[in-house]
N, C-alpha and C positions, 0 to 999 in steps of 0.2 A: 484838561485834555478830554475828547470826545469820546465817546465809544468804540465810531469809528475809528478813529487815531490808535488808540491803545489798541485793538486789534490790531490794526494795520501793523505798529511794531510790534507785537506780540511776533505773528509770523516771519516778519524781517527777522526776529532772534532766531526764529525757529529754521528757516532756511540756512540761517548763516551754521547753526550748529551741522544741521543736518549734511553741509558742504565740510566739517571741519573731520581731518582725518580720526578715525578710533583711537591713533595710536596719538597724537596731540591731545585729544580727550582725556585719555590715563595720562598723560604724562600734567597736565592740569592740575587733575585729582593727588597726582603724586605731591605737587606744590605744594596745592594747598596740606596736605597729611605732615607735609616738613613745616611747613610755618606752625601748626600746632604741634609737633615734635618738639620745637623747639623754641617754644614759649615757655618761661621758668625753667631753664634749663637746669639751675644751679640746684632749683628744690627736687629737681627731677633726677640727677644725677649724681648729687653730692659732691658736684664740684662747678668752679663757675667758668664753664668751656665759652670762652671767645673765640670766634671766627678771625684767622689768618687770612695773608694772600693763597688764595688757588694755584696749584702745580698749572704748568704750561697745557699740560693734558692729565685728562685721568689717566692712572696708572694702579694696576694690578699684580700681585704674585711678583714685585719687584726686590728685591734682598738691599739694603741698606747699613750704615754703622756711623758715628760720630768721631769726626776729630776736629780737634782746635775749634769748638763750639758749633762747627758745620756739619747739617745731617744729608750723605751723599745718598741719592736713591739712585741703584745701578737697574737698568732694562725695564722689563715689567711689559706685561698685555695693556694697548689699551681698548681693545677688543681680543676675543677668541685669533680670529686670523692678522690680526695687527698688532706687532710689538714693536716697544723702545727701543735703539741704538744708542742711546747716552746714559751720561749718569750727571743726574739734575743734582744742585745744588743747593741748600737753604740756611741762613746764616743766623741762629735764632736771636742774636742779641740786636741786631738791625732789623728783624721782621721781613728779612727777602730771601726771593730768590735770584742768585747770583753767579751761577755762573751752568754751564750746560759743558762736558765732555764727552765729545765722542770714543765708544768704545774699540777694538782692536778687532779683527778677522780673528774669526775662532770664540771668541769671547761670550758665554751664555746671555740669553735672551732674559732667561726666567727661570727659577728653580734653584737657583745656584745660592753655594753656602758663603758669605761675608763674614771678615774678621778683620778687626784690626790692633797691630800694638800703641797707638797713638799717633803716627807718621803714615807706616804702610795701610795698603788698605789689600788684603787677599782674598781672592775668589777661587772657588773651586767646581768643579762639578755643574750644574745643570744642564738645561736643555737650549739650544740654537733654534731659530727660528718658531713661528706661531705657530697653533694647535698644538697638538700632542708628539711631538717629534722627540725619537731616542735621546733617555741622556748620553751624556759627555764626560770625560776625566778629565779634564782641562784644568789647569791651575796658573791662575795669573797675577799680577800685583801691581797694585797703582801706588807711584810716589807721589802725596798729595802737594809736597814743596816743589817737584820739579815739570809737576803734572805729565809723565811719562809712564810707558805699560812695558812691562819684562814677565815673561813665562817663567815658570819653576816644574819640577819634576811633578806629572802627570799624577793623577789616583790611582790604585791597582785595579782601581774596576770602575767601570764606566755609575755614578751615584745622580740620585735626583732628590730634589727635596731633601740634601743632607742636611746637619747644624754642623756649624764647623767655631771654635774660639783659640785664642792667642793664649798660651798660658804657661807660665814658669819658661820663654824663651822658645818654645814647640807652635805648630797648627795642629789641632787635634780635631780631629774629623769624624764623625759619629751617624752610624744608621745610615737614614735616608730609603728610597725603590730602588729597585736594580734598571737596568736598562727598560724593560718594558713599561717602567714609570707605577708598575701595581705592586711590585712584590717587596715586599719589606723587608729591609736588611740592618744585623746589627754589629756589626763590623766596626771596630774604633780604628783609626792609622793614625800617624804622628809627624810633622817632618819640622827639623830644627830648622829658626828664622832667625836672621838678623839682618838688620840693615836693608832690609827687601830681599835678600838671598838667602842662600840657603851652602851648607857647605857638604849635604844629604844625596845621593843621587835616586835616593826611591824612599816611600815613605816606609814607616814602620810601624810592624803591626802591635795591637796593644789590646788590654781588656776589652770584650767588647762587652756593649753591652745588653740587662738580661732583657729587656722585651724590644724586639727591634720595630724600626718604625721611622714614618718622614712626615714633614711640616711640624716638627718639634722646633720649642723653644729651648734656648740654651743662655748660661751667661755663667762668668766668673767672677765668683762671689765669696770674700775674706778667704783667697787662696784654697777654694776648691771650684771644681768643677758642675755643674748643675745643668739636668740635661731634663724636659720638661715637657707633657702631655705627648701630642702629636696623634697618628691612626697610620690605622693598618690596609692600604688598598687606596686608590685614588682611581682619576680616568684615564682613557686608555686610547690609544688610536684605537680606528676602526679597520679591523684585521685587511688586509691588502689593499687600504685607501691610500694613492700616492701623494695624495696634499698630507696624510696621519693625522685628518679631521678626528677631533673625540666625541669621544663618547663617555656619557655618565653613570652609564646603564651598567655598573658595577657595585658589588660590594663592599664597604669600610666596615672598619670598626674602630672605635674611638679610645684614649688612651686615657688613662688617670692617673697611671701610675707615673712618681716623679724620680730622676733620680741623681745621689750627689756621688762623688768620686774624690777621694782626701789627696792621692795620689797616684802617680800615674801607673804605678806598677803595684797600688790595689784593689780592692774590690770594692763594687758600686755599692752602693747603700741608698736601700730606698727609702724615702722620705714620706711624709703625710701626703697623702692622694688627692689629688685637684680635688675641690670641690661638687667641679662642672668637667668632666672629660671634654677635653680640647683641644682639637689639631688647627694647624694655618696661623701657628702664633709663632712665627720662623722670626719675625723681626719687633716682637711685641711683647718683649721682655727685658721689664728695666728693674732697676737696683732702688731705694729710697732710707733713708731715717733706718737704715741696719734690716731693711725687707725688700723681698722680690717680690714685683707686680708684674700679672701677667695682661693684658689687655685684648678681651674683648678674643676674637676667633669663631670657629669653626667647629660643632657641637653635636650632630647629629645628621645620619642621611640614609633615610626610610629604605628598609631592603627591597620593597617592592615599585614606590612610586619613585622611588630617587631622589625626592627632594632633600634638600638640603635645610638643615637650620644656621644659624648665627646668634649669637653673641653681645650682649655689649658689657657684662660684668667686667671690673677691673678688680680680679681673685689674689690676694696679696698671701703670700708666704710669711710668718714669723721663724726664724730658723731658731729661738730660742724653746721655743714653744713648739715648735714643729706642728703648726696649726696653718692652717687656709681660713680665710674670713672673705666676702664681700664688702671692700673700703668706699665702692663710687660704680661707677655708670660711665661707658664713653657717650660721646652727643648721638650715638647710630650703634644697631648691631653692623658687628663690623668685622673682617676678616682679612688678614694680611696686609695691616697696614703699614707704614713705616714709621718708626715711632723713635725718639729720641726725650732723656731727661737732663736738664742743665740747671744745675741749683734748684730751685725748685718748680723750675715750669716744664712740664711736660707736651709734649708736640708729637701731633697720629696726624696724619697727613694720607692719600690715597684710600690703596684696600678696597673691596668690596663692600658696597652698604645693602643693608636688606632692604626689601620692598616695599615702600608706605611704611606702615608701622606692625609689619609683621616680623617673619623673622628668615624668610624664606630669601634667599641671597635675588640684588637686584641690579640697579648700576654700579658700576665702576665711577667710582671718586675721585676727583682733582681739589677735593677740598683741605684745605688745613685749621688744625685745630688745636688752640691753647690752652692751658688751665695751670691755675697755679696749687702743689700738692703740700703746701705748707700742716694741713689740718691733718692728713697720713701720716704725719710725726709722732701724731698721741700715741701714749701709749696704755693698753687696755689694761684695766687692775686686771691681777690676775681669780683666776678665779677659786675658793673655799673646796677643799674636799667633800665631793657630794657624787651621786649613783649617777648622776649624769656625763660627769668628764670622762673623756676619752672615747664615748661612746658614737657609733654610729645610728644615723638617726632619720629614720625618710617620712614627710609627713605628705601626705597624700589627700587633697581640697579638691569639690567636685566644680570649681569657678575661684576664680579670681574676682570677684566683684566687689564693692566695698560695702558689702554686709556686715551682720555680725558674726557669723560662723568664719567665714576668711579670714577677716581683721581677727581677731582671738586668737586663729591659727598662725598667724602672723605674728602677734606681739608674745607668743608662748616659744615661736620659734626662735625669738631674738635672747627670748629668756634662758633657752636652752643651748645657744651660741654661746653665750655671756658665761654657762657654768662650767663650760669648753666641750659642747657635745658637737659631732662633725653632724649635720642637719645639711639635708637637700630636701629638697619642693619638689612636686609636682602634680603639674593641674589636671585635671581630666575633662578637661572640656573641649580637648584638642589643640597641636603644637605647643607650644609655649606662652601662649598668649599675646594681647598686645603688648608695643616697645615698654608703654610706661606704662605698670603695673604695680599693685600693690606690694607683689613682691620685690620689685626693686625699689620702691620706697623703705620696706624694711631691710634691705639689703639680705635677703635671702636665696641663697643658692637655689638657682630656677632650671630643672631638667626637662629634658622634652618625654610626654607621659608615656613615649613606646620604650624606654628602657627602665619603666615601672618593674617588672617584674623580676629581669636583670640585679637591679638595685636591689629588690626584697629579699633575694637569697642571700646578702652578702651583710643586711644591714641589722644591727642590735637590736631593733624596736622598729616597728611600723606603727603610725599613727593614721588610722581611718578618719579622715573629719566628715561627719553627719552622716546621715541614712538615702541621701541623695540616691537616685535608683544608678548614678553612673560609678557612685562607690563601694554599693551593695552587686554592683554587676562585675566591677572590678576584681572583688571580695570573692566572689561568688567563684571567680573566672581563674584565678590566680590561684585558689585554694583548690583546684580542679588536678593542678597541673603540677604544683609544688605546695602538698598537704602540712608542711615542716613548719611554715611559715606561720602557720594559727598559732606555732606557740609562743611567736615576738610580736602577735597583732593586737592591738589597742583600738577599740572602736569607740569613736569619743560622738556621743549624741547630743546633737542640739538641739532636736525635733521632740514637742509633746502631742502634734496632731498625729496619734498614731493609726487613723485612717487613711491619712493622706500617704503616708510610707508604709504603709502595710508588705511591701516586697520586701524589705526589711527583715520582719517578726521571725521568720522561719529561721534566718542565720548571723543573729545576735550571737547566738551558740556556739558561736566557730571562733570568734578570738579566745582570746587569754584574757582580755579585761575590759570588760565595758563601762566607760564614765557618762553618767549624767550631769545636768547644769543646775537641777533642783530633785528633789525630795521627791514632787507630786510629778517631775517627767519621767522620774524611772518610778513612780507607781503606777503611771498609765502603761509604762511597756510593760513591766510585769504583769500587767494585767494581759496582754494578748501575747506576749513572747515568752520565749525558754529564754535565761539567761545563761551566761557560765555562772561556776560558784565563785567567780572575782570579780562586784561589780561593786560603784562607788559612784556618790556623788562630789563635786569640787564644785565651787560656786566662781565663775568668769570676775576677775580682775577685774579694777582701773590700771588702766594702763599709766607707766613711767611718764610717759608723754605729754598724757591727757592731764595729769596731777601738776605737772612743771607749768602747761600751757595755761588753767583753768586760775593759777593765780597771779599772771599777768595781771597788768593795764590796758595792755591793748591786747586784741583777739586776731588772726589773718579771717578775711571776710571777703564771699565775692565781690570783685570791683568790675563793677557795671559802667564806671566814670572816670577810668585810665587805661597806660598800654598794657597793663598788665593784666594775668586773671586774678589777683588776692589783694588786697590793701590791708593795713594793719590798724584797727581802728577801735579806740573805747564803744565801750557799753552803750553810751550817748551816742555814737554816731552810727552805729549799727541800727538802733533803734530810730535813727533818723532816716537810714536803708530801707525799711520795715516800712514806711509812714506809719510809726508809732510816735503818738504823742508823751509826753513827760506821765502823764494824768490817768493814760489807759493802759490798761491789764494785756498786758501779749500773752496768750495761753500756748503751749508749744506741743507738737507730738512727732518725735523722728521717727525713724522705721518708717520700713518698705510698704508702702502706701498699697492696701487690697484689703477687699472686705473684711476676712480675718481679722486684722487690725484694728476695724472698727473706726481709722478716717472721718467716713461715710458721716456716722451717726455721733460722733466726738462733734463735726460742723455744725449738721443739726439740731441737737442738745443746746449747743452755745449759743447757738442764733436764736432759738426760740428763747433762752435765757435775757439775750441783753434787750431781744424786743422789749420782751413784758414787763422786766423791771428797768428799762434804760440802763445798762449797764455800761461802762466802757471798755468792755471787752475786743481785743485781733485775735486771730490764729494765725498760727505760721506751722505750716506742715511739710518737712522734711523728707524725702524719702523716695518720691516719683522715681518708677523705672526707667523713663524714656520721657523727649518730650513729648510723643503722640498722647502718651498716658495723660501725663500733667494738663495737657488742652484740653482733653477729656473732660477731666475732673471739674479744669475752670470753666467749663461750658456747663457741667451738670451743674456745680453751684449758682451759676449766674440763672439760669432756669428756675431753681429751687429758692430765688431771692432773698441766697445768704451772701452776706455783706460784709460780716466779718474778716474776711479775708478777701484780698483781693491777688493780682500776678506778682506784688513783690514779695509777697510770701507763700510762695511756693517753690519748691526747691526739688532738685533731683539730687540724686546720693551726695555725700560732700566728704571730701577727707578730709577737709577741718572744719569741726563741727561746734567747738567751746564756743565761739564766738557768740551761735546762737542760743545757748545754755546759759552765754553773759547776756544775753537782751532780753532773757525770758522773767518770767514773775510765778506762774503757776506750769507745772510739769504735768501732761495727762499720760498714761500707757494704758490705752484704752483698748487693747488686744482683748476679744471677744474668745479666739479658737473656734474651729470647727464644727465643734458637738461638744454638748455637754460643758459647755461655757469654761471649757479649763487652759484658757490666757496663756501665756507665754511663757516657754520653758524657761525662761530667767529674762531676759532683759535689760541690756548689761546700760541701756541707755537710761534704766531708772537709774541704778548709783551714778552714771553721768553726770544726771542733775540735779539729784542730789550732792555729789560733791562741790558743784558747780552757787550752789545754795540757793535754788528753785524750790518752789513745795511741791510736792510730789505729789500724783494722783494716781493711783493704779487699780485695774478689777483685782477681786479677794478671789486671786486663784493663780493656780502655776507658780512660776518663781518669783513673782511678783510680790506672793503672799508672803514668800520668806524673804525678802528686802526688804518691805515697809513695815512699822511695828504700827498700828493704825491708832490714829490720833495722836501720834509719839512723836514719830519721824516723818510721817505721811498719813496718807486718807486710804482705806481701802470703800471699795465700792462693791457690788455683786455684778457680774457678766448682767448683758440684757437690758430689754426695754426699763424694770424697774432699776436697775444700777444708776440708770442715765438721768433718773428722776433725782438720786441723792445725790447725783454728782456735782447737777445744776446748783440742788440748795445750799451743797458743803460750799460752793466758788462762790455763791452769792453772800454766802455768809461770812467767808474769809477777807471778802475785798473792803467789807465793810470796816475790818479788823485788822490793822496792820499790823498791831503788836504781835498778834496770836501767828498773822504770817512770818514773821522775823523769827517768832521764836520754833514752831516747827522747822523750818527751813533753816535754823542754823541746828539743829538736833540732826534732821537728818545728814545735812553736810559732817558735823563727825562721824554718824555708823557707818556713814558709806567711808571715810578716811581707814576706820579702824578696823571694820569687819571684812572691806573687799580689798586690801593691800596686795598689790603683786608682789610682798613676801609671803605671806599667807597664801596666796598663791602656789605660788614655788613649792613650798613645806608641803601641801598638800598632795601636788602633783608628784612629789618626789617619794611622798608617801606610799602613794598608792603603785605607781608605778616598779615602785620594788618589787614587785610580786613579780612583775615578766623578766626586768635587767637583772636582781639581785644588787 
């Protein structure tokens, strides 16, 4: 094609966009955002969600229940000013939907409470027609065998958003708004059922209960009652609008608190506290393997902007344990959807999904959705008497990226789940971050960061991770306002450039205990900062994972050459990914690619290496921010006419990382630092690969120095132009030597097994930590 040509359609694209509406354009983007949503769904979510038939239309805030293996979805918005008149049908063992009933005059639209004893199906309460229109006391009942509708005795007061369940022969009716749709009520009523009637003419009142509130989840479970999350305030008409258009421009506040009820003429008993405070989860609470799952809902909604967040955790109850855990992920953040479990496949269907991959509520869904929960059967050892169970526990990360400071905060949170500590998240880099996230890979309880401070008054321990200026402002900001709190705060440092964090230095001093990741990082702060008199060093784990994965045969690896994004593939064929031959030396460096790091001059060093003596030396460099970076870089190498590495080895961050650990031959951590040449506060990618059984290369400084025992386990080298000289001659000397490589590299693969174990680990952190829990 010509010059001319290719201009020519250049602008023909350009026109055409330029004609294509805004709002098609995002809806495009939104596409494409779901196609990568929901690529590796199953490693993303911890279950393998398959797409059903789509509802007729999308449908919203609809109330639903199961009988004879059919899940009925009654009314629901499928916009703001347009609702449902039926109740759609879906038969989960045939995969359809089957059948459509129209509903009855008088019958709510939206809002209304569903229950059923296996035959009836009873509604109570919500609201008639779209928008924000007054609730209704309405009570009605569908007989699913004779598909007919009969009235029952009204509610004593007009309820919205109530729970309502079938239990011991009664309806029992709970909370909900009052007529104005905002005010929270916590009123229980009663009315005996049988046979779709009642032989009652009003209901009757019973315990109510103690925090009232609507869009709660409810369910009966080994004959008690269970009445679940929910919030306080919702939207509102707009005061003398005669459509009662809403408005959002209100107040909530969110619920945690859960609660059971043994009997109907005792008192509630409240149980372990959500996780993740959650309202909109009215139809999204099922039973499984002797546990309640709660799915996904409604979680937060900013006093000022109003936005709203969502959800996609699936937060399981153990009622033996009276513990909350993160089991899985729905395929979306997601709110009010209809949801049904049948042997062991579970099905969400409608609801509100959030926006792209944020969390901020977006279309209305007609989608439906499988998964089968067989794996939610296990059941977790329990856990050792230790200072951490029972305790509440908020660890507070200045990003979610898949660094080393997050990842550690991550696999230390899973640790502290595991010994029954109650642990929540949250990020400070704003909202909750993206859909898929590191924290929902480790399955950690993910808050949204404006009820940060909310949580710290309430929780056993706060954990600060790193000296980030959005943690230290946090710190800073928090401690301002509730001073109580320095005495549960834990400031865990990952940083040894302590130039670079110097906003820091001044308020070290305000926790209760400061941790370092080596020796020589908290001797650089000591050197510029006050400490408290509780400070300690613990040296970063291998992780459970990386230990299990590392002694495969095969590794997951980008696949550049399927549908997928991972393949599972040996040593050999990784190496084949790399265009590395049999014969040639792969030298490897992960971590986050910037001068600091020393990248730069690790490339150079090698290249001027394999010139002069012909060596058969690749690099493979892990760690690119972005891809504008990564082009970067491959443009300055190719200028600087090193050859060593070419575009298949170069890499942006990777959450599985063994793979390249199994393709490598020599390890470099050639982290320079800032000033004064003092390398990396630990490095947790050296015992990587060394467990991995690379040889290790690292500069003789920071925590580097206390990893490698040199000449032992590893090589140390000095920061700087002169380091770069011995590094060359150590790797030209070792390639020559494969014995002397086997046997370094199988030394250091044991200290890294024995010295950096996530029990030692544990032991340490539990050590130190006693000083703020007891």
């Amino acid at each position: 094609m010509n010059t001319a040509s290719a201009l020519k359609n250049s602008l023909h694209a350009l026109r055409l966009r330029l004609q294509t509406p805004a709002r098609a354009r995002k809806k495009s983007r939104e596409k494409r955002t779901e196609r990568l949503l929901y690529d590796n769904m199953a490693e993303a979510t911890g279950l393998d969600w398959q797409r059903g038939p789509d509802a007729a239309f999308p449908l919203y805030d609809s109330s639903s229940c199961t009988v004879d293996g059919r899940l009925y979805v009654f009314g629901g918005y499928h916009a703001l000013s347009a609702i449902s008149g039926t109740a759609e049908v879906y038969d989960v063992a045939s995969r359809k939907w089957v059948a459509s009933h129209p509903v009855p005059d008088g019958f709510p639209h939206s809002h209304h409470a569903i229950a059923t004893d296996g035959r009836y199906i009873y509604s109570a309460a919500g609201q008639v027609g779209a928008e924000c229109r007054p609730a209704i006391a309405n009570v009605f009942v569908f007989d699913t065998q004779t598909e007919t509708w009969t009235e029952l005795p009204p509610l004593p007061a007009p309820r919205y958003a109530g729970t309502m369940q079938v239990w011991n022969g009664r309806l029992h009716f709970v909370g909900g708004a009052g007529e104005d749709r905002w005010t929270p009520k916590g009123e229980h009523w009663s009315l005996a059922v049988k046979d779709g009637g009642t032989t009652e003419v009003a209901w009757r009142e019973e315990r109510p209960i103690p925090v009232p509130g609507m869009h709660r989840g409810s369910i009966v479970f080994k004959d008690a009652l269970y009445v679940i999350g929910g919030q306080q305030g919702d939207f509102i008409a707009i005061e003398g609008d005669p459509e009662c258009r809403c408005t959002g421009h209100t107040q909530e506040t969110y619920i945690q608190a859960c609660f059971r009820l043994d009997t109907a003429d005792g008192d509630w008993h409240r149980i372990g506290d959500l996780p993740i405070a959650t309202s909109h989860i009215d139809y999204s609470v099922q039973t499984y393997a002797g546990k309640i799952l709660v799915l996904g809902g409604q979680i937060y909604k900013h006093p000022e902007t109003f936005y709203l967040h969502l959800t996609d955790a699936i937060q399981t109850y153990d009622p033996e344990s009276d513990h909350w855990t993160i089991t899985g992920y729905l395929p979306t953040r997601l709110k009010l959807p209809s949801t049904t479990l049948i042997g062991d496949t579970l099905v969400v269907t409608g609801g509100q999904k959030a926006r792209g991959d944020g969390s901020i509520p977006g279309p209305i869904s007609a989608e439906l959705w499988e998964a089968d929960v067989k794996h939610l059967s296990r059941k977790s050892p329990e856990a050792a008497p230790n200072v951490f169970r029972g305790k509440s526990i908020l660890l507070l990360s200045h990003d979610l990226s898949r660094t080393g400071a997050p990842l550690l905060l991550m696999e230390t949170a899973q640790m502290l789940i595991a010994a029954g500590a109650e642990v929540r998240l949250l990020t400070l880099e704003g909202g909750i971050g993206p859909a898929r996230n590191i924290a929902n890979e480790h399955r950690i309880p993910l808050v949204p960061s404006e009820v940060a401070a909310d949580l710290a008054q309430t929780a056993d321990l706060i954990i600060a991770n790193t000296t980030h200026e959005r943690v230290n402002g946090w710190i800073v900001e928090t401690l301002a306002k509730h001073p109580d709190i320095a005495e549960r705060l834990v400031w865990w440092v990952h940083e040894i450039d302590v130039e670079r964090f110097q906003h820091a230095a001044s308020n070290l001093h305000f926790a209760k205990l400061v941790l370092f990741d080596s020796l020589n990082s908290q001797k650089a702060w000591q050197d510029v900062a006050r400490l408290p008199d509780h400070h300690g060093v613990i040296h970063p784990a291998l992780s459970d994972d990386f230990v299990d994965t590392i002694r495969q045969d095969t590794f997951l690896f980008p696949d550049t050459q399927g549908p997928t994004r991972w393949a599972a593939l040996t040593r050999e064929e990784i190496r084949s990914r790399l265009n590395v031959q049999p014969d040639e030396i792969l030298v490897t460096c992960i971590g986050t690619v910037e001068p600091r790091k020393g990248q730069d001059m690790l490339a150079q060093t090698l290249s001027r290496l394999a010139k002069r003596e012909g060596l058969p030396i690749k690099l493979l460099l892990v760690g690119f921010k972005n891809t504008r970076y990564l082009k970067r870089y491959r443009l300055k190498f190719q200028l600087k006419g090193i050859t060593i590495i070419d575009p298949s080895r170069m890499f942006l961050f990777q959450k599985h990382v063994a793979g390249f650990y199994a393709a490598t031959d020599i390890f470099v951590m050639n982290s320079q630092g800032l000033k004064a040449g003092r390398g990396e506060s630990f490095g947790r990618v050296t015992i990587e690969a060394m467990a991995a059984g690379n040889v290790v290369f690292g500069t003789a400084s920071g925590g580097t120095k206390e990893i490698i025992i040199d000449k032992e386990t590893g090589f140390l080298f000095p920061a700087g132009a002169e380091g770069q000289q011995i590094l060359a001659k150590k790797i030209s000397e070792l390639i020559a030597r494969p014995d002397q490589r086997h046997l370094v590299a199988e030394a250091g693969r044991k200290r890294a097994f024995k010295s950096f174990s996530s029990d030692h680990f544990m032991a340490r952190l539990e050590e130190e930590l006693s000083a703020v829990i007891g």
